[in-house]
N, CA, C and O atoms as a Maestro MAE file, in Angstrom:
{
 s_m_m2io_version
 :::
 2.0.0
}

f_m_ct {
 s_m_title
 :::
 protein
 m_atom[268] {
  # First column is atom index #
  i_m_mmod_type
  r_m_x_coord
  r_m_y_coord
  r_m_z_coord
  i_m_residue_number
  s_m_chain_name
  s_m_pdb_residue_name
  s_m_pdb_atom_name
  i_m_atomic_number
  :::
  1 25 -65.948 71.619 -6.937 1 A "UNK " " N  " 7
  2 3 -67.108 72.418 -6.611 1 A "UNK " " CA " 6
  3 2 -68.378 71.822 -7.212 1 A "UNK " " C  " 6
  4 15 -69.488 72.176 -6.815 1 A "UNK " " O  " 8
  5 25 -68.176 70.767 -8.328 2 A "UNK " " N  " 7
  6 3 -69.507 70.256 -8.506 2 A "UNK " " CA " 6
  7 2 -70.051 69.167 -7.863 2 A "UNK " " C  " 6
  8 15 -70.898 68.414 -8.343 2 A "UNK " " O  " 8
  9 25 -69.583 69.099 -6.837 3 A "UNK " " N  " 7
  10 3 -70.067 68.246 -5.822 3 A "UNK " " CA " 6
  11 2 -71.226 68.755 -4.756 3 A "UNK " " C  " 6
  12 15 -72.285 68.381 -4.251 3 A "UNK " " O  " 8
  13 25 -70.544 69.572 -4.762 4 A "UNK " " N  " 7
  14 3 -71.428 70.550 -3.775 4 A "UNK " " CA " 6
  15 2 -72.593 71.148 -4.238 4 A "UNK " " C  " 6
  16 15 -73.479 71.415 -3.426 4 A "UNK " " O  " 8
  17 25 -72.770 71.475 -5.778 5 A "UNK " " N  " 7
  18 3 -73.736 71.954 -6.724 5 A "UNK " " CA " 6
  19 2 -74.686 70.574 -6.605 5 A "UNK " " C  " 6
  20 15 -75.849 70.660 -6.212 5 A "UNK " " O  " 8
  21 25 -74.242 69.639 -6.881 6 A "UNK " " N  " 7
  22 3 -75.112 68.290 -6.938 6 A "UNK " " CA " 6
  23 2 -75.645 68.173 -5.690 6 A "UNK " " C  " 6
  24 15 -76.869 68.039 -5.668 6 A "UNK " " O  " 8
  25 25 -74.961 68.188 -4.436 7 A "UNK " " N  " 7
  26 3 -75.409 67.584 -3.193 7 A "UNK " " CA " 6
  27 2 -76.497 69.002 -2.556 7 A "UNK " " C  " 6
  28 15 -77.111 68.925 -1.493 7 A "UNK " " O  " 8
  29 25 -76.525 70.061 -3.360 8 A "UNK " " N  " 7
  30 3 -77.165 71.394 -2.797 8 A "UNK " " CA " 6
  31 2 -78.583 70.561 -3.839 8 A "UNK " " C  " 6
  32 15 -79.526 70.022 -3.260 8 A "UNK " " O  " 8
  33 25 -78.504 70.591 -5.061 9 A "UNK " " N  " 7
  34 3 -79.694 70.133 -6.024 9 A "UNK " " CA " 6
  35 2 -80.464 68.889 -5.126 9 A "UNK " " C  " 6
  36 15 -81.675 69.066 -5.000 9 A "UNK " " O  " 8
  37 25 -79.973 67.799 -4.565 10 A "UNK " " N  " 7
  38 3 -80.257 66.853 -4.367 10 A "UNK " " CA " 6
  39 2 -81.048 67.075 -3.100 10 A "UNK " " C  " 6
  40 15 -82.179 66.612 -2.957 10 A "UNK " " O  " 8
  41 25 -80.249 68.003 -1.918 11 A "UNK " " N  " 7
  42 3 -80.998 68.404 -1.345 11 A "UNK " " CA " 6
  43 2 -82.290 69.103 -1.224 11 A "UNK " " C  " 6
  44 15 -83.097 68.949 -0.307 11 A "UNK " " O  " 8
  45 25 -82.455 70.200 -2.645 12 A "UNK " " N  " 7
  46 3 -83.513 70.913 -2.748 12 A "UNK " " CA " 6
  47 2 -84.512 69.876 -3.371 12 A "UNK " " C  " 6
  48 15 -85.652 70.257 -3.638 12 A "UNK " " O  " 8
  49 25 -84.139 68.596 -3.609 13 A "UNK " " N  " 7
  50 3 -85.402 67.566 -4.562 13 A "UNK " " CA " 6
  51 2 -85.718 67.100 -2.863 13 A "UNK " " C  " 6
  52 15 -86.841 66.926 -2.390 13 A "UNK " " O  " 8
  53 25 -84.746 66.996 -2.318 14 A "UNK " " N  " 7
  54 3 -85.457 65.785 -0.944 14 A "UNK " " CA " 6
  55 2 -86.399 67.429 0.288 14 A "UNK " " C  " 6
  56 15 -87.464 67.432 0.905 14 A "UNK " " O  " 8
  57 25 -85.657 68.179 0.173 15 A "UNK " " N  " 7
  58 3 -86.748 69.407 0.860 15 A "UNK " " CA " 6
  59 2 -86.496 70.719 0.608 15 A "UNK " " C  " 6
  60 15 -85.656 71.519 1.019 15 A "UNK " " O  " 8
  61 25 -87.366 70.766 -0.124 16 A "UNK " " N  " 7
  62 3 -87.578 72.194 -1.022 16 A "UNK " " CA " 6
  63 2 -87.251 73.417 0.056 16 A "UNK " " C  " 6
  64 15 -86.431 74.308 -0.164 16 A "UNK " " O  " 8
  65 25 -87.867 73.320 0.989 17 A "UNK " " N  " 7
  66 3 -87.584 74.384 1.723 17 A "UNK " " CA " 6
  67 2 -86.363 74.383 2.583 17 A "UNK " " C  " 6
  68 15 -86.614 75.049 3.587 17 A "UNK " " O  " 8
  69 25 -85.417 74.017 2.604 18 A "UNK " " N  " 7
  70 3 -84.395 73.964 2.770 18 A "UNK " " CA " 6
  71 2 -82.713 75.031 2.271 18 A "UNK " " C  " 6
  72 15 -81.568 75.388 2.550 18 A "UNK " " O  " 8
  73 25 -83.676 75.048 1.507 19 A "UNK " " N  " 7
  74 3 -82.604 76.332 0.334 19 A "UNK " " CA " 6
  75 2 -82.755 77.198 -0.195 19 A "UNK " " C  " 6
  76 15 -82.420 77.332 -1.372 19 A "UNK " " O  " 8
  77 25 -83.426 78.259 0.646 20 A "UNK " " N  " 7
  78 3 -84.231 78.967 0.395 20 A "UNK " " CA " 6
  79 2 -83.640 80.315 -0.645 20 A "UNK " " C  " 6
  80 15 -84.451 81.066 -1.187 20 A "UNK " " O  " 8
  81 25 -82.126 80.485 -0.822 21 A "UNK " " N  " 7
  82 3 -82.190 81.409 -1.323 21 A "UNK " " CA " 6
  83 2 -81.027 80.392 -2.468 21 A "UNK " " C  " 6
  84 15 -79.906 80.851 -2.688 21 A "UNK " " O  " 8
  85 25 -81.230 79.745 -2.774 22 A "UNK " " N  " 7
  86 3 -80.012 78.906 -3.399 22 A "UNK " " CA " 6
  87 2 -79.415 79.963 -4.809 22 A "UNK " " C  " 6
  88 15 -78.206 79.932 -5.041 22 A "UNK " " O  " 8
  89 25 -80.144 80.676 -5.509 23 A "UNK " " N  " 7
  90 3 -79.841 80.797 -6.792 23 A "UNK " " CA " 6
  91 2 -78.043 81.717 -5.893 23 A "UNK " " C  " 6
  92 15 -76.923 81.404 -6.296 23 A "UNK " " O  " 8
  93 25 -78.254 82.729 -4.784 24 A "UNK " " N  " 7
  94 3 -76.817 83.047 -4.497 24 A "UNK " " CA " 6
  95 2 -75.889 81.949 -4.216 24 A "UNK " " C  " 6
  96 15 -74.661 82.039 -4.234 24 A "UNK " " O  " 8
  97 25 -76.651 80.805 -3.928 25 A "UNK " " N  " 7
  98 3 -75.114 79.762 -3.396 25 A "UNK " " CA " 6
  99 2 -74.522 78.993 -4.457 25 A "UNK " " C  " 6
  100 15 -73.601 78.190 -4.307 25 A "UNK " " O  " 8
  101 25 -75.274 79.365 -5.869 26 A "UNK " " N  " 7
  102 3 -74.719 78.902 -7.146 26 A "UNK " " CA " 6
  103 2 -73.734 79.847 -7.611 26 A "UNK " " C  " 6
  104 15 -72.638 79.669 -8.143 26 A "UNK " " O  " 8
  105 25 -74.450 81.033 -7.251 27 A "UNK " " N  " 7
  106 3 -73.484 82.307 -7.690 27 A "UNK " " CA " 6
  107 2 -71.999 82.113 -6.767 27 A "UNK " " C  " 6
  108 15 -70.916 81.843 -7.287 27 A "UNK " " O  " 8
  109 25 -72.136 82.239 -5.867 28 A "UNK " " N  " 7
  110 3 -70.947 81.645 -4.887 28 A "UNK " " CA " 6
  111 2 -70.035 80.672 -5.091 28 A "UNK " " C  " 6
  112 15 -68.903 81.041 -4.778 28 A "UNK " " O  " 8
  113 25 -70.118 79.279 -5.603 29 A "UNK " " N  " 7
  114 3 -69.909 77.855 -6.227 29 A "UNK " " CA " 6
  115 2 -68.880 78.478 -7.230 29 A "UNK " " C  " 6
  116 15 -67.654 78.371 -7.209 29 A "UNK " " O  " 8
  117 25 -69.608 79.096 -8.037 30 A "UNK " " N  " 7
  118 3 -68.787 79.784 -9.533 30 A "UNK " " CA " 6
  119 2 -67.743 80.694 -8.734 30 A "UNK " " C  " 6
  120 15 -66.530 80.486 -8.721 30 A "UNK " " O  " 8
  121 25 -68.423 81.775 -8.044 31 A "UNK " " N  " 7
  122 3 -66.947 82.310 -7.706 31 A "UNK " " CA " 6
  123 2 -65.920 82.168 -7.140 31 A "UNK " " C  " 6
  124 15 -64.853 82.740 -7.364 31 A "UNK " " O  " 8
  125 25 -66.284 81.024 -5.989 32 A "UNK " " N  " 7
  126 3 -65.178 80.149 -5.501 32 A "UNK " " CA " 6
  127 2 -64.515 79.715 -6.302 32 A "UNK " " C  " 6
  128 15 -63.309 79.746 -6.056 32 A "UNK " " O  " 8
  129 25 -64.891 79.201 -7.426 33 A "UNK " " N  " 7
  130 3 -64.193 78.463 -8.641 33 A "UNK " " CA " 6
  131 2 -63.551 79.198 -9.570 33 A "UNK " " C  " 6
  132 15 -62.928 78.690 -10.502 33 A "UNK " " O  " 8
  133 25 -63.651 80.293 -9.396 34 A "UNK " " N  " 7
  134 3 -62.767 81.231 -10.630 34 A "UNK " " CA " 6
  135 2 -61.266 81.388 -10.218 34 A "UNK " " C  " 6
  136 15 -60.451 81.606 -11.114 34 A "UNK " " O  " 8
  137 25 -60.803 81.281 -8.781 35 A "UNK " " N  " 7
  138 3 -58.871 81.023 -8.511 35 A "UNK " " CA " 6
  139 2 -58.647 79.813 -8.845 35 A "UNK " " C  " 6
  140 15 -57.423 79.744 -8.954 35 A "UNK " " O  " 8
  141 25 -59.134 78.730 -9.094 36 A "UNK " " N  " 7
  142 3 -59.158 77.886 -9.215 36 A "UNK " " CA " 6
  143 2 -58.552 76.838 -11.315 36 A "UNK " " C  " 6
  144 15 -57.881 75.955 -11.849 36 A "UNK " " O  " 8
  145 25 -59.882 78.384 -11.592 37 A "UNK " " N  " 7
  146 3 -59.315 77.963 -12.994 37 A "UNK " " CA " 6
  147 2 -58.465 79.011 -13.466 37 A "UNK " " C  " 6
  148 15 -57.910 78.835 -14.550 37 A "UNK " " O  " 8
  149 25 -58.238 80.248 -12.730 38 A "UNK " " N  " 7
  150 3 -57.105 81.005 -13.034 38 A "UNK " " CA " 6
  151 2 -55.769 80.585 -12.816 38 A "UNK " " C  " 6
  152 15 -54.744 80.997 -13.359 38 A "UNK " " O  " 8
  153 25 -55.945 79.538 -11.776 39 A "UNK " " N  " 7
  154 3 -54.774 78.834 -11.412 39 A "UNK " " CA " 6
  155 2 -54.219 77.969 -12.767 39 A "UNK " " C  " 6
  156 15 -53.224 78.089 -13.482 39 A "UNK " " O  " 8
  157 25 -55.349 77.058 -12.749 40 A "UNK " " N  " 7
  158 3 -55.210 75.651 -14.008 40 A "UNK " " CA " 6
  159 2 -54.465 76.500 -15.005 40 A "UNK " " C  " 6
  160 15 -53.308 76.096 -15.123 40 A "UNK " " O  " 8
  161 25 -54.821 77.840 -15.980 41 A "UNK " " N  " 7
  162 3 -54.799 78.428 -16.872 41 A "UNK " " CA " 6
  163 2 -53.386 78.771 -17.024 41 A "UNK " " C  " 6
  164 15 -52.762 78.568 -18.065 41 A "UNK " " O  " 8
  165 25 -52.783 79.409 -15.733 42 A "UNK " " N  " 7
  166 3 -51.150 80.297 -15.591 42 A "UNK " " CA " 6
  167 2 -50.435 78.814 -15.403 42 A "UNK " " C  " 6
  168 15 -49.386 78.525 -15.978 42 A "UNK " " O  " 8
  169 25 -51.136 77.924 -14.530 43 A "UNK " " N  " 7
  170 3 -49.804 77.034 -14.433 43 A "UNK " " CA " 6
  171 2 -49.454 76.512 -15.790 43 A "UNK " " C  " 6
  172 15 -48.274 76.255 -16.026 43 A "UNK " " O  " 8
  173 25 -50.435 76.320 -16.767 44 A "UNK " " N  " 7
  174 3 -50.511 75.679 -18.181 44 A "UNK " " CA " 6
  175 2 -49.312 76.486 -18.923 44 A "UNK " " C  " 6
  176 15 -48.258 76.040 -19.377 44 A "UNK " " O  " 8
  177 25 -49.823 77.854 -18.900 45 A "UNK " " N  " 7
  178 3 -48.939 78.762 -19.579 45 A "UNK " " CA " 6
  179 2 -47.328 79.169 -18.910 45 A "UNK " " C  " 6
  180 15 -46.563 79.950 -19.476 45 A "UNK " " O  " 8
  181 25 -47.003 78.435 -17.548 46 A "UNK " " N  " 7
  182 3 -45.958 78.731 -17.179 46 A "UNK " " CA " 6
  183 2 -45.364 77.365 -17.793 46 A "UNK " " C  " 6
  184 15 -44.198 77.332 -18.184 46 A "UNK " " O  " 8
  185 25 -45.967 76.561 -17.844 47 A "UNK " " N  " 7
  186 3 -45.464 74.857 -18.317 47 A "UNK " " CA " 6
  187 2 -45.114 74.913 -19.708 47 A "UNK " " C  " 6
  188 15 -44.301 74.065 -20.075 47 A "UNK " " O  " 8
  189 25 -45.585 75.795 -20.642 48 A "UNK " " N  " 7
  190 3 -45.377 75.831 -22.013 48 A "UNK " " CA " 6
  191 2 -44.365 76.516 -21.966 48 A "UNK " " C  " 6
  192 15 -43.366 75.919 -22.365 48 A "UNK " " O  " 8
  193 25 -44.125 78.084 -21.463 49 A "UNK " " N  " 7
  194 3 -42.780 78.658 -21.426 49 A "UNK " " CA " 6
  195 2 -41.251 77.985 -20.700 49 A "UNK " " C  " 6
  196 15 -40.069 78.284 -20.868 49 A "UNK " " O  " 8
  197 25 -41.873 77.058 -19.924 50 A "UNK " " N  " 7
  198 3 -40.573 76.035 -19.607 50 A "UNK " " CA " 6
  199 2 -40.338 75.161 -20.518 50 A "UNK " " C  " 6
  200 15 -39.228 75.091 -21.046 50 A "UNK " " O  " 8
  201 25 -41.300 74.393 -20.833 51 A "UNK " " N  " 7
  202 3 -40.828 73.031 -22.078 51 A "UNK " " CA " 6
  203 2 -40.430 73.975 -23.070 51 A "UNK " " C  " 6
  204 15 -39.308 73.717 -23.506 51 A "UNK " " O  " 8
  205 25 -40.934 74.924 -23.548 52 A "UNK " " N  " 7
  206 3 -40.253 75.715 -24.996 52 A "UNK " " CA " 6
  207 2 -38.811 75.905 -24.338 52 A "UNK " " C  " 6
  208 15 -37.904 75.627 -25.123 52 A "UNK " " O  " 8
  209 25 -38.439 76.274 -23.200 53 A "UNK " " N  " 7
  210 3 -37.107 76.828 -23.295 53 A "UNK " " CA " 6
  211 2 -36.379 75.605 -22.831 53 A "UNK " " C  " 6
  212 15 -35.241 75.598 -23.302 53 A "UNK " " O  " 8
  213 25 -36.646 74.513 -22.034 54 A "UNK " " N  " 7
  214 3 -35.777 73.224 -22.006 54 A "UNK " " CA " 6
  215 2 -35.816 72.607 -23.534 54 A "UNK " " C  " 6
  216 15 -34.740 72.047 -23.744 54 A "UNK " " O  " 8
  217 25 -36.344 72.557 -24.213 55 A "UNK " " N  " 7
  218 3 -36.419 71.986 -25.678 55 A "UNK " " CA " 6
  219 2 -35.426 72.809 -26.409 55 A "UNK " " C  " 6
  220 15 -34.371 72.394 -26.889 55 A "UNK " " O  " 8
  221 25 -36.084 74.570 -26.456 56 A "UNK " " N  " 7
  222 3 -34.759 75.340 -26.889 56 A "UNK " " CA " 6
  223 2 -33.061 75.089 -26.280 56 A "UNK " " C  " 6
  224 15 -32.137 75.202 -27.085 56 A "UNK " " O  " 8
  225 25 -32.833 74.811 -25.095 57 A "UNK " " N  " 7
  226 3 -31.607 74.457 -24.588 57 A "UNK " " CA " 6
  227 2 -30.845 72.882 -25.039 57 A "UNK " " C  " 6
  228 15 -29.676 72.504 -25.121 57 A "UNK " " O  " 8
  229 25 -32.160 72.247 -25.265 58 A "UNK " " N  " 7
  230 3 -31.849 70.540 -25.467 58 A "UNK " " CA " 6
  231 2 -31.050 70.759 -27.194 58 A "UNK " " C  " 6
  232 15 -29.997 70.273 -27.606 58 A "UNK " " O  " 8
  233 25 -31.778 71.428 -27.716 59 A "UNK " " N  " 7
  234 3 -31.560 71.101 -29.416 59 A "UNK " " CA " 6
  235 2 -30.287 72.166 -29.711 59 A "UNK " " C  " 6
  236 15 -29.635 71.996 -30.740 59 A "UNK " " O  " 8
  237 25 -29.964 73.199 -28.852 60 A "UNK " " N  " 7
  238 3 -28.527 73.627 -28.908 60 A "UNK " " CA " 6
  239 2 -27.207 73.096 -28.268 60 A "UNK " " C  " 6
  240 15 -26.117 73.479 -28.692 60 A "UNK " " O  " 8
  241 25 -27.359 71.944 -26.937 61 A "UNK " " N  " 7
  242 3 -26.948 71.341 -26.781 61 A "UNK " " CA " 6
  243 2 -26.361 70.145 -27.836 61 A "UNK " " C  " 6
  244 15 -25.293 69.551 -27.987 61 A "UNK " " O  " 8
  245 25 -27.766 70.149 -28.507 62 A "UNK " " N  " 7
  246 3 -27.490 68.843 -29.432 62 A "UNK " " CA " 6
  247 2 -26.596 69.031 -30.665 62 A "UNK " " C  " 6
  248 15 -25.967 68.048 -31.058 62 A "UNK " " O  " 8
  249 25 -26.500 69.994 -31.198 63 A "UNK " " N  " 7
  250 3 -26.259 71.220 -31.998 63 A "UNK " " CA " 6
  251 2 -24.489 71.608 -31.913 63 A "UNK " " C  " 6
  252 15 -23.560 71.811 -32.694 63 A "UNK " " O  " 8
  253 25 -24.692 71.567 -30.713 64 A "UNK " " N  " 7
  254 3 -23.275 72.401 -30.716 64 A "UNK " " CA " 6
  255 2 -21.884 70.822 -29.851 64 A "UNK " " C  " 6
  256 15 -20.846 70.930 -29.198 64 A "UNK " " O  " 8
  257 25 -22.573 69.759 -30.288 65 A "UNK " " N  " 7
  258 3 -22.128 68.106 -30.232 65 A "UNK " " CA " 6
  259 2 -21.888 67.953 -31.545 65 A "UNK " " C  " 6
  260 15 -20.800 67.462 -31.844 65 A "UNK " " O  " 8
  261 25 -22.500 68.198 -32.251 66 A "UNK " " N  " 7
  262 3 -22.471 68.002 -33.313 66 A "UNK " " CA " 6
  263 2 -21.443 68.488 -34.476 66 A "UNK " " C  " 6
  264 15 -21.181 67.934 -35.544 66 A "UNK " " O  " 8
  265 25 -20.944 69.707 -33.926 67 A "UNK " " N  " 7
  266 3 -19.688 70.399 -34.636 67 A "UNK " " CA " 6
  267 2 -18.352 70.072 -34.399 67 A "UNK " " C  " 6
  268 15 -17.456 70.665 -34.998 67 A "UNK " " O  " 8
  :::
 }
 m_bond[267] {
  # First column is bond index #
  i_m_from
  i_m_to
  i_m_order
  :::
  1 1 2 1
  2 2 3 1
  3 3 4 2
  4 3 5 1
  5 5 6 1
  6 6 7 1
  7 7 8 2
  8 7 9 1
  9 9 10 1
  10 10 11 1
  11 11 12 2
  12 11 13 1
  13 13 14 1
  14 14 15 1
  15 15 16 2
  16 15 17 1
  17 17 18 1
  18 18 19 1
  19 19 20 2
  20 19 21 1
  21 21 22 1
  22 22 23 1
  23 23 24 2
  24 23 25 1
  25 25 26 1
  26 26 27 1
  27 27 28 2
  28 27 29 1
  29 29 30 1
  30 30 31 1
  31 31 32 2
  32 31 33 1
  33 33 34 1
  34 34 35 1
  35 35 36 2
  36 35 37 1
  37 37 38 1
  38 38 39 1
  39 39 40 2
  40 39 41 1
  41 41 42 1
  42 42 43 1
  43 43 44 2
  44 43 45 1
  45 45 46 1
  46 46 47 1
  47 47 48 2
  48 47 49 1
  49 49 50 1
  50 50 51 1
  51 51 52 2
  52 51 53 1
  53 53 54 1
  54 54 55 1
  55 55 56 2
  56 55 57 1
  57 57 58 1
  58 58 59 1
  59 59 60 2
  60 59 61 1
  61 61 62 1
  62 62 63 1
  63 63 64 2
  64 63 65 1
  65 65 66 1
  66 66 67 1
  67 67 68 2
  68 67 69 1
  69 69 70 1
  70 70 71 1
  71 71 72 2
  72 71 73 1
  73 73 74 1
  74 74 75 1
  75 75 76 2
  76 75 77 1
  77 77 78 1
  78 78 79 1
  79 79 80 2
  80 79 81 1
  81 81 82 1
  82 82 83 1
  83 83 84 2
  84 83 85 1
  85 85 86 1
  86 86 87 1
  87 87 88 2
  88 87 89 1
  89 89 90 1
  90 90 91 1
  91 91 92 2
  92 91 93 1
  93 93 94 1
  94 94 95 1
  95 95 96 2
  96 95 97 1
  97 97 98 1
  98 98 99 1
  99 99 100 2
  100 99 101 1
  101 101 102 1
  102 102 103 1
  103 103 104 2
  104 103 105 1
  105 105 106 1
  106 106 107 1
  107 107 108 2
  108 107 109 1
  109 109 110 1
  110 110 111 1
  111 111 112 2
  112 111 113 1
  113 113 114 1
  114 114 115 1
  115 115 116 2
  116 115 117 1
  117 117 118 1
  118 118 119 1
  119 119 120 2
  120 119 121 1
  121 121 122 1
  122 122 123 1
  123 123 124 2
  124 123 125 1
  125 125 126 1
  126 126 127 1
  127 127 128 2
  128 127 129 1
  129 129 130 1
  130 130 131 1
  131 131 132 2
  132 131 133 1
  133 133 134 1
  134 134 135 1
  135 135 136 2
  136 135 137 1
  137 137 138 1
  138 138 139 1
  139 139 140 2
  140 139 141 1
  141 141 142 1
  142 142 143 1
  143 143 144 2
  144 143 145 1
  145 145 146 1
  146 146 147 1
  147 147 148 2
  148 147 149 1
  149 149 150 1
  150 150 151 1
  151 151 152 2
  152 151 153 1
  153 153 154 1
  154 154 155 1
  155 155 156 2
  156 155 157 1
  157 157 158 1
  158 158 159 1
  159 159 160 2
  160 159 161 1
  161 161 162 1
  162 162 163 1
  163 163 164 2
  164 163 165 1
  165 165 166 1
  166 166 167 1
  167 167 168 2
  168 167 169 1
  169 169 170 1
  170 170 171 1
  171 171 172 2
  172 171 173 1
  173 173 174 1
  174 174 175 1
  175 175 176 2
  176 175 177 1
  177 177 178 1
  178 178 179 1
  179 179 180 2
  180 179 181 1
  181 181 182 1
  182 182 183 1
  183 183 184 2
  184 183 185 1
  185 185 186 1
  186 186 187 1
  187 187 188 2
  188 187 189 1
  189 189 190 1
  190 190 191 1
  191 191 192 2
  192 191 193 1
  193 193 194 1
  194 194 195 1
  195 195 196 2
  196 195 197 1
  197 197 198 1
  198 198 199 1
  199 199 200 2
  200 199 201 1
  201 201 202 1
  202 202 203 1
  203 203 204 2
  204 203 205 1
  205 205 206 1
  206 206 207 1
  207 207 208 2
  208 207 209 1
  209 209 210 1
  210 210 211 1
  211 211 212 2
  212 211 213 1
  213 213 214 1
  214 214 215 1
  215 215 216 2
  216 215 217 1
  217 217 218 1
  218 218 219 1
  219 219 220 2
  220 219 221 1
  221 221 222 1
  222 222 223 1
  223 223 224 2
  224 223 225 1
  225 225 226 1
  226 226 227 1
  227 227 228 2
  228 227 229 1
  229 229 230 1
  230 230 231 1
  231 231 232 2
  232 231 233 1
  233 233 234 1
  234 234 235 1
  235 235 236 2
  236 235 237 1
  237 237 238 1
  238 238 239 1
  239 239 240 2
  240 239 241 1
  241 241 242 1
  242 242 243 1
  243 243 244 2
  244 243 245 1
  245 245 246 1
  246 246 247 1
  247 247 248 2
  248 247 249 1
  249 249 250 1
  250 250 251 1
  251 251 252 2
  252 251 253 1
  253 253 254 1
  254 254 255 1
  255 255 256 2
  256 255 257 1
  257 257 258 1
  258 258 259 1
  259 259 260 2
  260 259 261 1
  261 261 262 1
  262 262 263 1
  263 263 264 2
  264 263 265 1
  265 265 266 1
  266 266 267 1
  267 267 268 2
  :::
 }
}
């Protein structure tokens, strides 16, 4: 989405009148972008509750070789 923030700016330097109500299409930009980092955030936290429990399974595996 910051592509589009840049190429909207770049546009308003080459013709001002062009964008006339821009401050909503920034507001917009951001909210498009909020599933986005809600996404990044849960997949992170679903990735930590898997490696904790393959790590927990690995070291009882290892564990119970060992006896």
């Amino acid at each position: 989405m910051a592509l589009f923030s840049l190429a909207a700016i770049c546009e308003m330097i080459a013709d001002s009148s062009s964008h006339n109500i821009f401050p909503f299409e920034f507001i917009m930009y951001g909210f498009l972008t909020i599933p986005a980092i809600i996404g990044t955030i849960s997949s992170q936290f679903i990735r930590g509750l898997v490696l904790k429990k393959k790590c927990k399974l690995t070291l009882t595996r290892l564990y119970s070789n060992v006896k």
